[in-house]
PQR file with spaces between the fields and no chain letter, atoms N, CA, C, O and H, PARSE charges and radii, in Angstrom:
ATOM       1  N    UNK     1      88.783  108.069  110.336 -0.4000 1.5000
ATOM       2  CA   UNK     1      88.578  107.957  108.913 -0.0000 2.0000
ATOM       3  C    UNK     1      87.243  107.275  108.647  0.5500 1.7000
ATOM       4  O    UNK     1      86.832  106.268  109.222 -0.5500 1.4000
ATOM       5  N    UNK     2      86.629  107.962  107.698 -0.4000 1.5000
ATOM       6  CA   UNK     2      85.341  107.289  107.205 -0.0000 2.0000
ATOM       7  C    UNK     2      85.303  106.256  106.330  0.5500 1.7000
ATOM       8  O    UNK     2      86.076  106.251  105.372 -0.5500 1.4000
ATOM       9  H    UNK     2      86.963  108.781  107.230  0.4000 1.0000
ATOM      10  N    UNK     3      84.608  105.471  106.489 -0.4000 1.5000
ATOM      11  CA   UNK     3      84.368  104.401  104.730 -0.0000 2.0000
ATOM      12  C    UNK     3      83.433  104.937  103.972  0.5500 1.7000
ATOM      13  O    UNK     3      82.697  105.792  104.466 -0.5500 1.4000
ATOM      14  H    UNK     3      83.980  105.474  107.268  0.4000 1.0000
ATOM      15  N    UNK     4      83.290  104.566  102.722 -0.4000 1.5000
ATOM      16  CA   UNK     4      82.972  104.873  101.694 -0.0000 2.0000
ATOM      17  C    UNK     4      81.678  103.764  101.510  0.5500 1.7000
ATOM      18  O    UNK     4      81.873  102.973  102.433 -0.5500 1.4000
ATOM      19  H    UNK     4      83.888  103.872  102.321  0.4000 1.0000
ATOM      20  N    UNK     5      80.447  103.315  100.769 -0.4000 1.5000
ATOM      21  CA   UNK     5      79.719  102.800   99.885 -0.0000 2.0000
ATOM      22  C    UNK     5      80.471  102.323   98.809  0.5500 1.7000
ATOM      23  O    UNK     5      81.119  103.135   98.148 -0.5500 1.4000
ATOM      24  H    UNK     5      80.289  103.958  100.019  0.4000 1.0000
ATOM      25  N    UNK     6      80.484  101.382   98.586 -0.4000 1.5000
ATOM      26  CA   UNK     6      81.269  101.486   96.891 -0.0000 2.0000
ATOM      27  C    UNK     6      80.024  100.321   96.705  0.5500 1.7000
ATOM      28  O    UNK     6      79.712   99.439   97.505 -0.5500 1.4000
ATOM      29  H    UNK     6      79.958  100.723   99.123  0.4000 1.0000
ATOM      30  N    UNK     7      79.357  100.663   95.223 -0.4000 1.5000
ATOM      31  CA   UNK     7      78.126   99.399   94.632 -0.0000 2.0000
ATOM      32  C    UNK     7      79.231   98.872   93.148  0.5500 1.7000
ATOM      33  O    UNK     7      79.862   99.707   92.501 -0.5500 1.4000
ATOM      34  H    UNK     7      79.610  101.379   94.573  0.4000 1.0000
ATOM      35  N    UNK     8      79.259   97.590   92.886 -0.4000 1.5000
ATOM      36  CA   UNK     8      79.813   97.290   91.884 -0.0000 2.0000
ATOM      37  C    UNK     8      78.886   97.308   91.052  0.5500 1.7000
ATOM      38  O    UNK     8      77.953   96.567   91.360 -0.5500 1.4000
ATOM      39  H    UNK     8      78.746   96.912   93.412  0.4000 1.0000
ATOM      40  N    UNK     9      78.763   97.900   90.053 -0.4000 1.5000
ATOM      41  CA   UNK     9      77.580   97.486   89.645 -0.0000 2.0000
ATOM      42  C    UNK     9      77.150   96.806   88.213  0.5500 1.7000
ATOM      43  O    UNK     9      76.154   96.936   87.501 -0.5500 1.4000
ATOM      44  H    UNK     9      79.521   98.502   89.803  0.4000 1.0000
ATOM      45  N    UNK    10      78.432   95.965   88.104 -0.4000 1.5000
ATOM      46  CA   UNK    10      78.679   94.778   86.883 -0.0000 2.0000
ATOM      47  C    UNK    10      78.150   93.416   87.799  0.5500 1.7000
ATOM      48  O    UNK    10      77.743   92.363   87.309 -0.5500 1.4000
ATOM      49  H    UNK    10      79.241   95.859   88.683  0.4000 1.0000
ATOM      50  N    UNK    11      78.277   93.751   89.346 -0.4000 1.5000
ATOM      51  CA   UNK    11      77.794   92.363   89.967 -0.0000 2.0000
ATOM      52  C    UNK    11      75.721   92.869   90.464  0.5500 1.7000
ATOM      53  O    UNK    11      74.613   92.331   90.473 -0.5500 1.4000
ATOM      54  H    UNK    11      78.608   94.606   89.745  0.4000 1.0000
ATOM      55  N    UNK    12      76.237   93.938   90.720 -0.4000 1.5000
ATOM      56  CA   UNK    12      74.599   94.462   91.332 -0.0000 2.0000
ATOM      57  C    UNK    12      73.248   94.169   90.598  0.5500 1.7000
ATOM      58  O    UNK    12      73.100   94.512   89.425 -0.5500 1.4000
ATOM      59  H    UNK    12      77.137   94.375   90.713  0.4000 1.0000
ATOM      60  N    UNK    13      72.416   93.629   91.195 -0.4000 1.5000
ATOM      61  CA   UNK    13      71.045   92.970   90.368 -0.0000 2.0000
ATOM      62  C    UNK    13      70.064   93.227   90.624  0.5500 1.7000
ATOM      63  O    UNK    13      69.098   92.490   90.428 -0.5500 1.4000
ATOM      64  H    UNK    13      72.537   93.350   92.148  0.4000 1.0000
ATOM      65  N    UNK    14      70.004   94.646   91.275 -0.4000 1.5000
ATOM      66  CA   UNK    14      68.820   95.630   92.286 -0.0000 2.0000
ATOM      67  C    UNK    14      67.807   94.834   92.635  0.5500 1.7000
ATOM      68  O    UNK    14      66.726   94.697   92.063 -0.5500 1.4000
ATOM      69  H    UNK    14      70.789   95.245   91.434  0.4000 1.0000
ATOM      70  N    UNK    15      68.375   94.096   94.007 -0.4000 1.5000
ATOM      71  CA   UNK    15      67.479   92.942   94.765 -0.0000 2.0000
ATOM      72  C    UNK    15      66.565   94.384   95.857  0.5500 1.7000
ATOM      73  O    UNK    15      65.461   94.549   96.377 -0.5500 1.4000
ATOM      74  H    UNK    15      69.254   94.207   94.472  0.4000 1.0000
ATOM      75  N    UNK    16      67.622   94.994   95.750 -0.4000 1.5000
ATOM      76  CA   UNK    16      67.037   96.238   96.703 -0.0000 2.0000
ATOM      77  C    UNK    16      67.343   95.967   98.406  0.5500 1.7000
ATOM      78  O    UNK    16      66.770   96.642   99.260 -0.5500 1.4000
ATOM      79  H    UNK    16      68.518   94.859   95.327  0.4000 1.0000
ATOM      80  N    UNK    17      68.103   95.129   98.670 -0.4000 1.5000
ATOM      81  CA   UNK    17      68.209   94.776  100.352 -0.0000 2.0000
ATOM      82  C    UNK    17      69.094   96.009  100.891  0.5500 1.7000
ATOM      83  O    UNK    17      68.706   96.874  101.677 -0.5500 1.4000
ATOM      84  H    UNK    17      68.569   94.580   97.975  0.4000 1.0000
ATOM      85  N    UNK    18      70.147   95.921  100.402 -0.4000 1.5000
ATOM      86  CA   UNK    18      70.764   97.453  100.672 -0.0000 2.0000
ATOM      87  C    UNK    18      70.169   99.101  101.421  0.5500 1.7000
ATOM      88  O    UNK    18      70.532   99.930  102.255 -0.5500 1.4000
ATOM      89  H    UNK    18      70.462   95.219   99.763  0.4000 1.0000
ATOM      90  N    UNK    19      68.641   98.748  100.115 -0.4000 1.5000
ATOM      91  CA   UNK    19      68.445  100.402  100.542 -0.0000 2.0000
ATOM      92  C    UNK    19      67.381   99.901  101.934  0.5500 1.7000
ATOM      93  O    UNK    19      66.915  100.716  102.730 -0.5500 1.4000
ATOM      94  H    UNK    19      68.346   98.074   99.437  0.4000 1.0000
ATOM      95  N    UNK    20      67.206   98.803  101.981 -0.4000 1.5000
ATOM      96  CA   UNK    20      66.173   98.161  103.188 -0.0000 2.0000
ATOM      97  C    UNK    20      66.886   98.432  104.382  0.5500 1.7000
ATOM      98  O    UNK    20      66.610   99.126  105.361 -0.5500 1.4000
ATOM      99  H    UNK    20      67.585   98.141  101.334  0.4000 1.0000
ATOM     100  N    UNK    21      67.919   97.693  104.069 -0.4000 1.5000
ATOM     101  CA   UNK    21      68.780   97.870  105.345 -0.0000 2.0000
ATOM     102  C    UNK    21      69.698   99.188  106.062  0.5500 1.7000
ATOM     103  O    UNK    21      70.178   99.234  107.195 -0.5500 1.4000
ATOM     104  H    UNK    21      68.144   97.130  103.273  0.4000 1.0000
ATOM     105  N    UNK    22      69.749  100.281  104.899 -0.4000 1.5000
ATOM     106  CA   UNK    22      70.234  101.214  104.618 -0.0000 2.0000
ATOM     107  C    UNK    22      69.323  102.323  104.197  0.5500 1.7000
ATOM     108  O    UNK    22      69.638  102.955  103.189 -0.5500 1.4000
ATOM     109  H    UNK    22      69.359  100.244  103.979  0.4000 1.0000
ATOM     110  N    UNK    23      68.328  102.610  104.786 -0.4000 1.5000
ATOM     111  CA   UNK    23      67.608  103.365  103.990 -0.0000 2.0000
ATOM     112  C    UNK    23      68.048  104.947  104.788  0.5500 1.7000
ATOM     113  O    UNK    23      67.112  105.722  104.589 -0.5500 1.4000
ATOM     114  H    UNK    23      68.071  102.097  105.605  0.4000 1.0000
ATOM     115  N    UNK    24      68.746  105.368  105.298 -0.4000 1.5000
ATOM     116  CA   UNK    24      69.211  106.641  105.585 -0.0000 2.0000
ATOM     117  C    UNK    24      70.478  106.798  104.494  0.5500 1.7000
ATOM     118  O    UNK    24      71.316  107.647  104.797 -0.5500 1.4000
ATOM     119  H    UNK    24      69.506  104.739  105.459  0.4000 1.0000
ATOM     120  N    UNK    25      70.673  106.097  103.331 -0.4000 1.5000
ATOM     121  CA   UNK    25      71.970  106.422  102.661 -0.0000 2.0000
ATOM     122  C    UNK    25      71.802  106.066  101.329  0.5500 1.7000
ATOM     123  O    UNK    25      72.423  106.465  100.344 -0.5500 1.4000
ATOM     124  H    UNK    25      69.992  105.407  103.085  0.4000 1.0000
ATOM     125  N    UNK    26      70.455  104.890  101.450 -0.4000 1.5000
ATOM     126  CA   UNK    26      70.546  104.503   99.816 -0.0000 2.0000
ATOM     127  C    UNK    26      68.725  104.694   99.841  0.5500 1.7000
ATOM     128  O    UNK    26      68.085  104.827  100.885 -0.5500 1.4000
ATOM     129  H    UNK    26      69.950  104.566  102.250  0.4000 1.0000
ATOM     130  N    UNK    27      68.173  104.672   98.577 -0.4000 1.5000
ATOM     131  CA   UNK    27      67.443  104.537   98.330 -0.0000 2.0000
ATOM     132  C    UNK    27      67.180  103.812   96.742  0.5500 1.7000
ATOM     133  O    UNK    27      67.952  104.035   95.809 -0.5500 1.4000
ATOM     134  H    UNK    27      68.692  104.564   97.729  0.4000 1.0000
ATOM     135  N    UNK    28      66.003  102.947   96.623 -0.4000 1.5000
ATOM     136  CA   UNK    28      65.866  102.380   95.079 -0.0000 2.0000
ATOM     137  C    UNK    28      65.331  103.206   93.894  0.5500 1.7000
ATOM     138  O    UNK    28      64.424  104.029   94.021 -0.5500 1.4000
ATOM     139  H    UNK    28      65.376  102.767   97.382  0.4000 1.0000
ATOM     140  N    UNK    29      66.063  102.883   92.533 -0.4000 1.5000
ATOM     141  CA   UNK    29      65.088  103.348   91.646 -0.0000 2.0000
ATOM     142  C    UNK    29      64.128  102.540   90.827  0.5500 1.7000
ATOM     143  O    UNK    29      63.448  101.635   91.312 -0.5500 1.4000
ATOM     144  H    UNK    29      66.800  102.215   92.430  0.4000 1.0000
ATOM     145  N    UNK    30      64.102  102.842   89.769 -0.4000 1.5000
ATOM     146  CA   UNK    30      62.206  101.975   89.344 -0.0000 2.0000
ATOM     147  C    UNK    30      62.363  100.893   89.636  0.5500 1.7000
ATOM     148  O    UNK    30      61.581  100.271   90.355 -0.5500 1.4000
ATOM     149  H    UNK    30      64.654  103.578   89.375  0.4000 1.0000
ATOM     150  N    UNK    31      63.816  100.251   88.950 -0.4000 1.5000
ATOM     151  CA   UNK    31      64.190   99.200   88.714 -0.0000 2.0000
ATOM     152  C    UNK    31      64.452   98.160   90.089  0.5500 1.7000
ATOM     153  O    UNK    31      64.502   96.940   89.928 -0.5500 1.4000
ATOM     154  H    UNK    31      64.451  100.756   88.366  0.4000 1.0000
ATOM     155  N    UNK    32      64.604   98.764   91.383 -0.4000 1.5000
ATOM     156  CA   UNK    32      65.418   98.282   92.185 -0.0000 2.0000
ATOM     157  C    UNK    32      67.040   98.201   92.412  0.5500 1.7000
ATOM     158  O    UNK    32      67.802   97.405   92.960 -0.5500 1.4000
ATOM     159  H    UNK    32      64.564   99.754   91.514  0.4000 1.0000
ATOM     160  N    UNK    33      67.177   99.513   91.665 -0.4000 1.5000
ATOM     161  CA   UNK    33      68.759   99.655   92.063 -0.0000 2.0000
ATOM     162  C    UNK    33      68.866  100.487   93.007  0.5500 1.7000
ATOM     163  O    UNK    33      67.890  101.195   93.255 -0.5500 1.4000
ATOM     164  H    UNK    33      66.558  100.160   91.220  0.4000 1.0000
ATOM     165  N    UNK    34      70.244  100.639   93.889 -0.4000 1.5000
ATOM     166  CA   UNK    34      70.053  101.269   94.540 -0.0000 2.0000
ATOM     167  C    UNK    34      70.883  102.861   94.533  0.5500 1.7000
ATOM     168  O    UNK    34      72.020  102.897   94.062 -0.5500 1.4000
ATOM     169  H    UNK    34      71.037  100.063   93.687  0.4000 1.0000
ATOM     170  N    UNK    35      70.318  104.000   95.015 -0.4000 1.5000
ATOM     171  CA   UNK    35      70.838  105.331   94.248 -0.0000 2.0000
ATOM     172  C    UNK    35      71.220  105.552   95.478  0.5500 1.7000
ATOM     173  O    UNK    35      70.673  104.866   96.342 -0.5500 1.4000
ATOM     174  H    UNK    35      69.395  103.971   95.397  0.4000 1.0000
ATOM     175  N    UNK    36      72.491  106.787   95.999 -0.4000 1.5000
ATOM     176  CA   UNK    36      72.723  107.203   97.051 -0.0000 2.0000
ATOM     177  C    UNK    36      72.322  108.643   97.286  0.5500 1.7000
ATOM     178  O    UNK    36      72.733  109.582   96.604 -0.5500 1.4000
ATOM     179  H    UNK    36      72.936  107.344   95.298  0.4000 1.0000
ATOM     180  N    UNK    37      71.460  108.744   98.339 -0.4000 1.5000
ATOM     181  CA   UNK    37      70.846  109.646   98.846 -0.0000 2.0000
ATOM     182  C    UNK    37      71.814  111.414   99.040  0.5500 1.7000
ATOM     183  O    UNK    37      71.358  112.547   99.197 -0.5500 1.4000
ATOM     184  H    UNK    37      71.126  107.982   98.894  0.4000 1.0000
ATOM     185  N    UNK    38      72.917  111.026   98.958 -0.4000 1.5000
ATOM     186  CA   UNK    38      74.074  111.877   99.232 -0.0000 2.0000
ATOM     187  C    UNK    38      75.374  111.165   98.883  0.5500 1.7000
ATOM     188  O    UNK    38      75.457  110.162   98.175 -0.5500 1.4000
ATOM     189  H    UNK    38      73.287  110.106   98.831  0.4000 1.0000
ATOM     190  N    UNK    39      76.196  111.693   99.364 -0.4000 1.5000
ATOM     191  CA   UNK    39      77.650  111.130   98.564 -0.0000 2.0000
ATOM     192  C    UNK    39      77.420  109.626   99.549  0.5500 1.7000
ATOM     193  O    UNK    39      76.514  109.251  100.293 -0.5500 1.4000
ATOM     194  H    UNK    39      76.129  112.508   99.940  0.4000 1.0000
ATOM     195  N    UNK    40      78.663  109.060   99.137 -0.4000 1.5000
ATOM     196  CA   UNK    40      78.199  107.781   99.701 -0.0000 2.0000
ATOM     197  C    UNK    40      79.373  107.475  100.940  0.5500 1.7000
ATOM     198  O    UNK    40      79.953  106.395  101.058 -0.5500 1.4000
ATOM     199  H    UNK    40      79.399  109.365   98.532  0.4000 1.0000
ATOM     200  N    UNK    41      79.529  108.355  101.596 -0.4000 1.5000
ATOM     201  CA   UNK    41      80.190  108.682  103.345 -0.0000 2.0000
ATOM     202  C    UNK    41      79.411  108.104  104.030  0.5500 1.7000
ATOM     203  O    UNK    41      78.217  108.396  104.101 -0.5500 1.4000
ATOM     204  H    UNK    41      79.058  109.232  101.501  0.4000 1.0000
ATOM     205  N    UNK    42      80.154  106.887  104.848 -0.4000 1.5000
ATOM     206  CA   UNK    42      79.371  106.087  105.845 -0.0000 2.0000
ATOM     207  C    UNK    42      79.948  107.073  106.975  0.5500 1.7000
ATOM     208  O    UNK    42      81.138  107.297  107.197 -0.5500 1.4000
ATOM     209  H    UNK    42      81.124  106.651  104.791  0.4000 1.0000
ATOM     210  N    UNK    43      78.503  107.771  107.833 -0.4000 1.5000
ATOM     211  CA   UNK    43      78.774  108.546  109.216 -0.0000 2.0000
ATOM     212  C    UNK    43      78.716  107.151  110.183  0.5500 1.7000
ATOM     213  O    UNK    43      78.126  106.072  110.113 -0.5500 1.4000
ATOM     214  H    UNK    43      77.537  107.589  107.652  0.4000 1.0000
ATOM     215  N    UNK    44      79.943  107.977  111.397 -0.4000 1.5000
ATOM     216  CA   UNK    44      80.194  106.604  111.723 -0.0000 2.0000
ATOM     217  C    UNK    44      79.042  105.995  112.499  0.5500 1.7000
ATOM     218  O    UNK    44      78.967  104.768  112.562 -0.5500 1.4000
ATOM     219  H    UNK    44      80.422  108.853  111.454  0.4000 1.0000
ATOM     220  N    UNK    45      78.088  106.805  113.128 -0.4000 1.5000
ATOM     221  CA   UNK    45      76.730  106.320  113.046 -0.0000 2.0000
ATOM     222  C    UNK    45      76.186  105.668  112.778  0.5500 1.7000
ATOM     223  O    UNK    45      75.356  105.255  113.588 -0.5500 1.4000
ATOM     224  H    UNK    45      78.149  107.801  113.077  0.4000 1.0000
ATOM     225  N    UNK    46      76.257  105.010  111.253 -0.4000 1.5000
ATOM     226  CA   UNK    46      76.023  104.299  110.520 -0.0000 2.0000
ATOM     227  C    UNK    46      76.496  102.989  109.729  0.5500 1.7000
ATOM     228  O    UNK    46      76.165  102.335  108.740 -0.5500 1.4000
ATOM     229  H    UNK    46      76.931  105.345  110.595  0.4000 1.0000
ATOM     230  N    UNK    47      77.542  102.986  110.824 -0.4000 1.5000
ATOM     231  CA   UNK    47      78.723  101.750  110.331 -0.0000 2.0000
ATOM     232  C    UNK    47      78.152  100.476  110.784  0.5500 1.7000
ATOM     233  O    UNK    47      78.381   99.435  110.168 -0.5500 1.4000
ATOM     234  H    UNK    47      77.811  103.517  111.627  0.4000 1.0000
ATOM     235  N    UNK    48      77.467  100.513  111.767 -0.4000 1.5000
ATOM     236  CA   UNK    48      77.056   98.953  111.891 -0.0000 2.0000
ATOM     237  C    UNK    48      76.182   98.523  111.001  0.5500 1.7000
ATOM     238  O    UNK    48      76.213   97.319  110.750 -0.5500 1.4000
ATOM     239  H    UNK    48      77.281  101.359  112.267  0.4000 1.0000
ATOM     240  N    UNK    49      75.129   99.430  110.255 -0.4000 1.5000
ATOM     241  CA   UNK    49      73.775   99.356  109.690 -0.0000 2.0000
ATOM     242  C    UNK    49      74.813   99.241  108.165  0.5500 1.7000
ATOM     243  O    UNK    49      74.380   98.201  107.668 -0.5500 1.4000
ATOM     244  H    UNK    49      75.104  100.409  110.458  0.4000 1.0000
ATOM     245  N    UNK    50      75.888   99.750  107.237 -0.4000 1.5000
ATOM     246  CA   UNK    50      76.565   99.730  106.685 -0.0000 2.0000
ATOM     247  C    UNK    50      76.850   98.349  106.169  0.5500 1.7000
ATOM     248  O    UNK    50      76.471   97.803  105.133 -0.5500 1.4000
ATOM     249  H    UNK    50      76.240  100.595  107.640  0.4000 1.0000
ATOM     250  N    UNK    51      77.709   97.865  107.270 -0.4000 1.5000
ATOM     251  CA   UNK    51      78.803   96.483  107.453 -0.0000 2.0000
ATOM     252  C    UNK    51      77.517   95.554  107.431  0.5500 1.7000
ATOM     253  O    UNK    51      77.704   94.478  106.863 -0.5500 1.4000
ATOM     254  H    UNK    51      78.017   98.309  108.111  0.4000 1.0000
ATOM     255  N    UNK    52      75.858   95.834  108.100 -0.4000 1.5000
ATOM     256  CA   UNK    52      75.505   94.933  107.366 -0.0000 2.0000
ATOM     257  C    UNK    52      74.737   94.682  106.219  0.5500 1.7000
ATOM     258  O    UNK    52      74.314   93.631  105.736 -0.5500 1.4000
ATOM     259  H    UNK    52      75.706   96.708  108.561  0.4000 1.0000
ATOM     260  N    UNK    53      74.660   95.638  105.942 -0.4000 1.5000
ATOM     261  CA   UNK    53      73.905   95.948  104.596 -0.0000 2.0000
ATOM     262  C    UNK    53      75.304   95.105  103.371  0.5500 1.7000
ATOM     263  O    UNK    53      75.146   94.382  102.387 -0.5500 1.4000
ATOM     264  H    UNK    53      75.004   96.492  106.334  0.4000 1.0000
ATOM     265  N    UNK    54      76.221   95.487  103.851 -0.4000 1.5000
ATOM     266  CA   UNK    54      77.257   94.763  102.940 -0.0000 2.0000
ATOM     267  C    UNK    54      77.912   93.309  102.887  0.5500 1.7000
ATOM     268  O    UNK    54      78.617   92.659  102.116 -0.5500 1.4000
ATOM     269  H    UNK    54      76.349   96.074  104.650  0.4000 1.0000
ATOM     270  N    UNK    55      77.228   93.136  104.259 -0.4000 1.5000
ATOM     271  CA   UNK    55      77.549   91.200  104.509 -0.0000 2.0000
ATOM     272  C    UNK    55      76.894   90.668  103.898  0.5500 1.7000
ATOM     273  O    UNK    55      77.261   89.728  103.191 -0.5500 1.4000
ATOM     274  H    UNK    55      76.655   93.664  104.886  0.4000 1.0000
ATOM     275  N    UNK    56      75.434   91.192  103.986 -0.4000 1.5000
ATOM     276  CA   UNK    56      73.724   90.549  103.483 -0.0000 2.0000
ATOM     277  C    UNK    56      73.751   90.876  101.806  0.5500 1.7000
ATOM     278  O    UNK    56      73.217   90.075  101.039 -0.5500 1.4000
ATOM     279  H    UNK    56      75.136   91.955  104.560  0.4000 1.0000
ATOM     280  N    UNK    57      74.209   91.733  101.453 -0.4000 1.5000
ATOM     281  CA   UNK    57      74.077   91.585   99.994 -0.0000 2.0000
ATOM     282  C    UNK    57      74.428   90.418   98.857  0.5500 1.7000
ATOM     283  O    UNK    57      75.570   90.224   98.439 -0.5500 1.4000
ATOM     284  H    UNK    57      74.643   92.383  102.076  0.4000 1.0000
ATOM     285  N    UNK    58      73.453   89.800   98.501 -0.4000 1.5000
ATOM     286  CA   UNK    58      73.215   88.223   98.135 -0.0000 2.0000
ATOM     287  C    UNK    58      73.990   88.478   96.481  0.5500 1.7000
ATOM     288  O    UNK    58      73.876   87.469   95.784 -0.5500 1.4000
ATOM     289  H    UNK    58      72.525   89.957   98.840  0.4000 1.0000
ATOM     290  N    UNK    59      74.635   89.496   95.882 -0.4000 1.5000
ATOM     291  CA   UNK    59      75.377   89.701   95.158 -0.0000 2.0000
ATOM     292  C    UNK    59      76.546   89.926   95.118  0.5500 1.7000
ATOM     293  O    UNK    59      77.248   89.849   94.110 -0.5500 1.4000
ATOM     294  H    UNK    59      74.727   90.315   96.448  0.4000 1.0000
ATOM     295  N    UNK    60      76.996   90.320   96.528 -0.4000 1.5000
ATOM     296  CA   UNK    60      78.178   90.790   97.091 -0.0000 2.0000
ATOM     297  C    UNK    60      78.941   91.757   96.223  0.5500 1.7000
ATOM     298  O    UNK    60      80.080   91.739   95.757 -0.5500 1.4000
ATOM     299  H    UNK    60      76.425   90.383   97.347  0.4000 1.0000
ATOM     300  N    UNK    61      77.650   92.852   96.141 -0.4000 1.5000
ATOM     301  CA   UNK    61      77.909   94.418   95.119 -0.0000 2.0000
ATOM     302  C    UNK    61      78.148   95.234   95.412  0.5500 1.7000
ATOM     303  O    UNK    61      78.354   96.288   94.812 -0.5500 1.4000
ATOM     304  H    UNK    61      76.725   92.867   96.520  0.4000 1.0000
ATOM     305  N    UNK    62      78.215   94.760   97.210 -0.4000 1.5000
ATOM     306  CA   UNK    62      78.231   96.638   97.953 -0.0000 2.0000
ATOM     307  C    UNK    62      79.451   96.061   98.658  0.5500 1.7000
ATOM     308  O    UNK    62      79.560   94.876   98.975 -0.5500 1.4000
ATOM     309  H    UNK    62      78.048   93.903   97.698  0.4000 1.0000
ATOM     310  N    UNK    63      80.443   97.098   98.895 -0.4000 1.5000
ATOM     311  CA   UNK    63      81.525   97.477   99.742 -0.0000 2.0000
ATOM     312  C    UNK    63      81.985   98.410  100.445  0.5500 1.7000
ATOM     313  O    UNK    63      81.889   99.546   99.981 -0.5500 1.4000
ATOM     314  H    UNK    63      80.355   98.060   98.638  0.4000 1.0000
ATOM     315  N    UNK    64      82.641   98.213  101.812 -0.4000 1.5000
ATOM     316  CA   UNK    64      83.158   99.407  102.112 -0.0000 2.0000
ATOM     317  C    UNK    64      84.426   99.616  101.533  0.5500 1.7000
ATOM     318  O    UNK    64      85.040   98.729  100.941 -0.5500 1.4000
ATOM     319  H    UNK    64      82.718   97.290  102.189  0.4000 1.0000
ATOM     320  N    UNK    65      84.776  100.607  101.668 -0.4000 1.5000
ATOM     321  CA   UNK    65      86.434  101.297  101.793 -0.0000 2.0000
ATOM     322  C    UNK    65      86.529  102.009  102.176  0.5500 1.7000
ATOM     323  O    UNK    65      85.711  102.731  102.745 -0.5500 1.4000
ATOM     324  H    UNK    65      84.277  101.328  102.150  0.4000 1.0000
ATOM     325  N    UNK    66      87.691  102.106  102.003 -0.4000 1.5000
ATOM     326  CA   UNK    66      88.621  103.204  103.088 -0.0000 2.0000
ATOM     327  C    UNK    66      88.500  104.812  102.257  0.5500 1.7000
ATOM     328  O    UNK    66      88.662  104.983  101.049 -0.5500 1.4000
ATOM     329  H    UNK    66      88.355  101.519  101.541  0.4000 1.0000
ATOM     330  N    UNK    67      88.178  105.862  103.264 -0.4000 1.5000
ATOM     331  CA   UNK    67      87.633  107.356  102.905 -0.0000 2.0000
ATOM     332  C    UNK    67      88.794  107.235  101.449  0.5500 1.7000
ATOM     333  O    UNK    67      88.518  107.512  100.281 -0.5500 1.4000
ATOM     334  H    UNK    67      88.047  105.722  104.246  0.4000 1.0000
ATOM     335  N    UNK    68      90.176  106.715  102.021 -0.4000 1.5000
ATOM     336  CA   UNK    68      91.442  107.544  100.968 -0.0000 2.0000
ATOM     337  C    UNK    68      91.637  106.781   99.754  0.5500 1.7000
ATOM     338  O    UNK    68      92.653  106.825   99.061 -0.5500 1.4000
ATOM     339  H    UNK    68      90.401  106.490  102.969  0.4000 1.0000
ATOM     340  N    UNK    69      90.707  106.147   99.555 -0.4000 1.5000
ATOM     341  CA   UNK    69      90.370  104.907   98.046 -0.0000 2.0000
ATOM     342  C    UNK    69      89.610  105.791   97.204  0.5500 1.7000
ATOM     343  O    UNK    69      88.464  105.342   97.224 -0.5500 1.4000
ATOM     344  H    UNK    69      89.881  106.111  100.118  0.4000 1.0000
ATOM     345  N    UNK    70      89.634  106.405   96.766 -0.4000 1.5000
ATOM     346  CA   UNK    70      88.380  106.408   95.783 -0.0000 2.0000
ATOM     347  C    UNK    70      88.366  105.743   94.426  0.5500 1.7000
ATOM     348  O    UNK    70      87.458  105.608   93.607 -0.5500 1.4000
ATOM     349  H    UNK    70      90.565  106.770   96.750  0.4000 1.0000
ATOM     350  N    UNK    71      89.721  105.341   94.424 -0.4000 1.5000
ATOM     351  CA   UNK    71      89.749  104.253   92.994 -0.0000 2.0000
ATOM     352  C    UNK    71      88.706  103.000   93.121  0.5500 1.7000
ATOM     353  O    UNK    71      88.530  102.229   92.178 -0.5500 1.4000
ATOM     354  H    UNK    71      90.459  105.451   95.090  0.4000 1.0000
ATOM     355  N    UNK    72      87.944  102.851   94.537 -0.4000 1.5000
ATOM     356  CA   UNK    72      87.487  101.353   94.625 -0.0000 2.0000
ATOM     357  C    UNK    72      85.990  101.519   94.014  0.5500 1.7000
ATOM     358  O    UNK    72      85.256  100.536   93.903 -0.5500 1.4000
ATOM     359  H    UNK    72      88.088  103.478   95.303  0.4000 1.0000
């Protein structure tokens, strides 16, 4: 099962570290928010670079979940 991206984005303050750390999945817009390049399916490829893009976020806006959430 895959995780998901989830950005809250009532907490998100487009510091932009995310798409730094993540830049095969997110990328910024003008502002420094961050947009997803494609749906937001973490390949599992990409789960370590993911988990830390989501530890390091100094807003604690980004999350994973579980593929069968999409309510999150």
């Amino acid at each position: 099962m895959s995780n998901r991206l989830h950005v809250d984005w009532t907490a998100c303050d487009g510091r932009g570290l995310c798409a730094e750390l993540l830049p095969e999945m997110l990328t910024e817009d003008d502002w420094g928010y961050p947009v997803a390049r494609d749906d937001m399916t973490v390949p599992p490829a990409l789960e370590p670079a993911a988990r830390q893009a989501v530890n390091r976020c100094p807003a604690l806006a980004l999350r994973l979940v579980g593929a069968d959430r999409r309510d999150a």
